[in-house]
TORLUM-474871 format. One line per field, with one value per residue: x, y, z of N, C-alpha, C, O in turn; residue in three letters. Coordinates in Angstrom, 1 decimal. Example, Ala and Ser with C-alpha at 12.3 -4.5 7.8 and 13.67 -1.06 7.14 Angstrom:
<pts>
n_x: 13.2  12.8
n_y: -5.7  -2.2
n_z: 7.8  7.1
ca_x: 12.3  13.7
ca_y: -4.5  -1.1
ca_z: 7.8  7.1
c_x: 13.2  12.9
c_y: -3.3  0.0
c_z: 7.8  7.9
o_x: 14.2  13.4
o_y: -3.3  1.1
o_z: 8.5  8.0
resn: ALA  SER
</pts>
This chain:
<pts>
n_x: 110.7  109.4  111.8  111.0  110.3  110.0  107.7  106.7  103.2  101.4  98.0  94.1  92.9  90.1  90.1  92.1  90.4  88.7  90.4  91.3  88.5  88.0  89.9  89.5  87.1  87.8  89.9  92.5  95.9  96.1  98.4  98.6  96.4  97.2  99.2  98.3  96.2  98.2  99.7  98.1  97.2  99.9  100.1  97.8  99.2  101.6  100.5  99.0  100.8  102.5  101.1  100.5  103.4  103.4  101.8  102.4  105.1  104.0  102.4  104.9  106.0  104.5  102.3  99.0  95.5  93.5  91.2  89.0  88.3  89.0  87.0  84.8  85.3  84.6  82.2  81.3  81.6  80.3  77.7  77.3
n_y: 117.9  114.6  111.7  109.4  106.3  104.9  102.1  99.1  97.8  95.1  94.8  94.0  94.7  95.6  96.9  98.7  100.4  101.1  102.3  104.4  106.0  106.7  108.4  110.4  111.2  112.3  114.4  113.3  112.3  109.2  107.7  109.1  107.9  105.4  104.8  105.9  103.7  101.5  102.4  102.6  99.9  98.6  100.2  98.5  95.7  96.0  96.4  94.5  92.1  93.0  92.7  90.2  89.5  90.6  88.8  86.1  86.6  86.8  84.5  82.9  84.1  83.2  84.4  84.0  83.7  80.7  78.6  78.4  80.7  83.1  83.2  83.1  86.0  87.2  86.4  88.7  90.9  93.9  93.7  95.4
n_z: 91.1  91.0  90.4  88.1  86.2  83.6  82.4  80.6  79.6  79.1  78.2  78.6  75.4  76.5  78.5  78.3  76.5  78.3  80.1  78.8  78.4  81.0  80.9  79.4  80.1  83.1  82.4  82.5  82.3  80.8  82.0  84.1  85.4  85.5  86.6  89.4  89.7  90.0  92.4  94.7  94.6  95.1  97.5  99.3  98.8  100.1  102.5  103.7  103.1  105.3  107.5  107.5  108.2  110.5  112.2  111.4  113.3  115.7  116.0  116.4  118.4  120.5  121.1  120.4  120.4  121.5  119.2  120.2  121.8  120.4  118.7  120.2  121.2  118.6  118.7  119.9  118.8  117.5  118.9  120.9
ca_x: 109.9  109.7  112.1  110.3  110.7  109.0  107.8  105.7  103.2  99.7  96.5  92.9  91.7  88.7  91.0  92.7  89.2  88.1  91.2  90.9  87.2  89.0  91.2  88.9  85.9  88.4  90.5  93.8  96.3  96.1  99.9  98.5  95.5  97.7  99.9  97.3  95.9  99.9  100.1  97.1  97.5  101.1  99.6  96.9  99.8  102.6  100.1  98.4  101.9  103.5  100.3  101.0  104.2  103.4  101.3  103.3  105.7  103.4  102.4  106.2  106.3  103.2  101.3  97.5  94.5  92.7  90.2  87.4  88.6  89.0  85.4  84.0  85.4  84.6  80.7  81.0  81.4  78.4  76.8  77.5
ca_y: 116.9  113.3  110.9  108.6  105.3  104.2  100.6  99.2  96.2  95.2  94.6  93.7  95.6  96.0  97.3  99.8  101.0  101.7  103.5  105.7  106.8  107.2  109.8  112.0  112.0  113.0  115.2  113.3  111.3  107.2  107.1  109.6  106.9  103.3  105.2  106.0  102.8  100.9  103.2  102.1  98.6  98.1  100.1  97.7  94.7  95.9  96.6  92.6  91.2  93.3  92.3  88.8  88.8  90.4  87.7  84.9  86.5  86.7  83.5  82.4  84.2  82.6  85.2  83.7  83.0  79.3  78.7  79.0  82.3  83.9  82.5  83.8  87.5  87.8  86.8  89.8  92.2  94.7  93.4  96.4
ca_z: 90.4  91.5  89.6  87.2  85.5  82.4  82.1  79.3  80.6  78.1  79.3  77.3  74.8  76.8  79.3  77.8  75.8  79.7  80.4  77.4  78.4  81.9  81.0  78.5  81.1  84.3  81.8  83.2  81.2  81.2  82.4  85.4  85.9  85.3  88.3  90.4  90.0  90.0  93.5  95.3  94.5  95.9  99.2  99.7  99.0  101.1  104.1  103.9  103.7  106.3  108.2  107.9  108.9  112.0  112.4  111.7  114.5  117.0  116.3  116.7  119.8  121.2  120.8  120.0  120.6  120.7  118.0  121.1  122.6  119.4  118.2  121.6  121.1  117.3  118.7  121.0  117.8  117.1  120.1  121.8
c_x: 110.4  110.6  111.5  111.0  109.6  108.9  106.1  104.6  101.5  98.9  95.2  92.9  90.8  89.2  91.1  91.4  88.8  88.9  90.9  89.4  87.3  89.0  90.3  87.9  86.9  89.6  92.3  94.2  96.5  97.4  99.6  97.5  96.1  98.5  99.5  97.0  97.1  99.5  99.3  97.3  98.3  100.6  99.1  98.0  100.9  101.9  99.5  99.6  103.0  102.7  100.3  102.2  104.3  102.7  101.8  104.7  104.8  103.0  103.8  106.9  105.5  102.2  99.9  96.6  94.2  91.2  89.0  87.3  88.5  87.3  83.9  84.0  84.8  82.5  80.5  80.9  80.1  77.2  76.8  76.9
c_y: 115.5  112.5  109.5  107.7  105.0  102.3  100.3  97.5  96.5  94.4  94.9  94.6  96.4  96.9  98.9  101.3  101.7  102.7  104.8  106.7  107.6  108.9  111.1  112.2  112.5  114.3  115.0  111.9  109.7  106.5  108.0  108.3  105.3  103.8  105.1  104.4  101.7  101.3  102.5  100.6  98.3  98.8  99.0  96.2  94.6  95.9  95.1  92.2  91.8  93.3  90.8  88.1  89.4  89.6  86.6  85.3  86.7  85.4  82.4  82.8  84.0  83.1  85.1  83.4  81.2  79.3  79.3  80.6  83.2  83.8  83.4  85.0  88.1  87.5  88.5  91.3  92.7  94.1  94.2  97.6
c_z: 90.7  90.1  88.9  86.3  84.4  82.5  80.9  79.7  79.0  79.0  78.0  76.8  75.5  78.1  79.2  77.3  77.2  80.6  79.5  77.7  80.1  82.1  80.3  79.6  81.9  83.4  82.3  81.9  82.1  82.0  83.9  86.1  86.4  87.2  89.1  90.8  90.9  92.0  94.6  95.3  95.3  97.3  99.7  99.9  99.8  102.6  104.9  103.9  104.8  107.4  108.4  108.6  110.4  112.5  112.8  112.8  115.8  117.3  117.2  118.1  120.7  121.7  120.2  120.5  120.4  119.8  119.1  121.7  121.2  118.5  119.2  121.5  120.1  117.5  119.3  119.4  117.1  117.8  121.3  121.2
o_x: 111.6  110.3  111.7  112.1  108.4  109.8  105.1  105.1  101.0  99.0  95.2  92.8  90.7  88.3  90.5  91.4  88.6  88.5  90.3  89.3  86.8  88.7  90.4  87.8  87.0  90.2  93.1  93.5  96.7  97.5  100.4  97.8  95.6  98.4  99.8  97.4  97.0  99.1  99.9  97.8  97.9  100.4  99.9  97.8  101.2  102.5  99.5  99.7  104.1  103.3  100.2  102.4  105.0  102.9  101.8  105.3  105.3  103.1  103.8  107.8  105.6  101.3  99.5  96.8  94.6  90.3  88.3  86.4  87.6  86.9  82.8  82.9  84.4  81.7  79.5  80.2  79.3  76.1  76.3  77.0
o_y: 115.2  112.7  108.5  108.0  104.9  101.5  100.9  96.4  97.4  93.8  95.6  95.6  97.6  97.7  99.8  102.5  102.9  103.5  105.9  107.8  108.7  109.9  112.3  113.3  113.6  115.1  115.9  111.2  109.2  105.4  107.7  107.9  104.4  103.3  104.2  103.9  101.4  100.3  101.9  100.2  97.8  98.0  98.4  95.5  93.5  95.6  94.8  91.6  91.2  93.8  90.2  87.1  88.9  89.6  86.0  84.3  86.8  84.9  81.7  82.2  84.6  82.6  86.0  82.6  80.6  80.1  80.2  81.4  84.0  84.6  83.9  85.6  89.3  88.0  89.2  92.2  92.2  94.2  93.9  98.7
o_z: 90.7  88.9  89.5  85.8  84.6  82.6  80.6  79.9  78.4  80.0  77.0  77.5  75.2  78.5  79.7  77.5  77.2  81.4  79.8  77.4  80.4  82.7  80.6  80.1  81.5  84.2  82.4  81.1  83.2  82.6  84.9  87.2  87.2  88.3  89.8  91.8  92.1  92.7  95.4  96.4  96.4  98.2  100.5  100.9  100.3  103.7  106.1  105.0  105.1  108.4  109.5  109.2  111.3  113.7  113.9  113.2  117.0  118.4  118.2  118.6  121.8  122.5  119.5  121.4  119.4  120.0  119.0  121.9  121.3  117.6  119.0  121.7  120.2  116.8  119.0  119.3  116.3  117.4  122.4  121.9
resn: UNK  UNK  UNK  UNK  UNK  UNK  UNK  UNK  UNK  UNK  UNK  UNK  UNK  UNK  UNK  UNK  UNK  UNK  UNK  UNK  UNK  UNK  UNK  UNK  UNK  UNK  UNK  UNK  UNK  UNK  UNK  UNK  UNK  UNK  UNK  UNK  UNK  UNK  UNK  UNK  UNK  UNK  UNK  UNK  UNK  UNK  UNK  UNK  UNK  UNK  UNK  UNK  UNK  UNK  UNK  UNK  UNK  UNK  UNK  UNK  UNK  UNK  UNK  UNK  UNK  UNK  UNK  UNK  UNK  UNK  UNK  UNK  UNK  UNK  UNK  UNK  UNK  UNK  UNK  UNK
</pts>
């Protein structure tokens, strides 16, 4: 069994009320749902800022496009 931490965070009313109807329709508990949710979230945030910073090093190693070239290729998309 995975090791687990407790943390205690609030959130609206209106929030919570939509958690609560959540968990009885999918028959799963609100602390399996906040997870889920929690889990997904930090994915989607570690994968955009570890997408920018390979970015900002490719920039740094002169790695870019100019605004026209990159303007030029992004017409070419779904024109195929």
């Amino acid at each position: 069994m995975r090791k687990t931490s407790s943390i205690s965070l609030r959130v609206p009313e209106e929030l919570a009320a939509r958690l609560d109807n959540l968990s009885k329709a999918t028959d799963r508990s609100r602390s399996y749902l906040a997870t889920l949710a929690i889990e997904e979230f930090v994915a989607v945030q570690e994968w955009q800022v570890e997408a920018i910073k390979e970015g900002i090093a490719d920039a740094d190693q002169g790695r870019i496009l100019s605004h026209e070239k990159a303007i030029s290729e992004l017409e070419t998309w779904g024109s195929k």
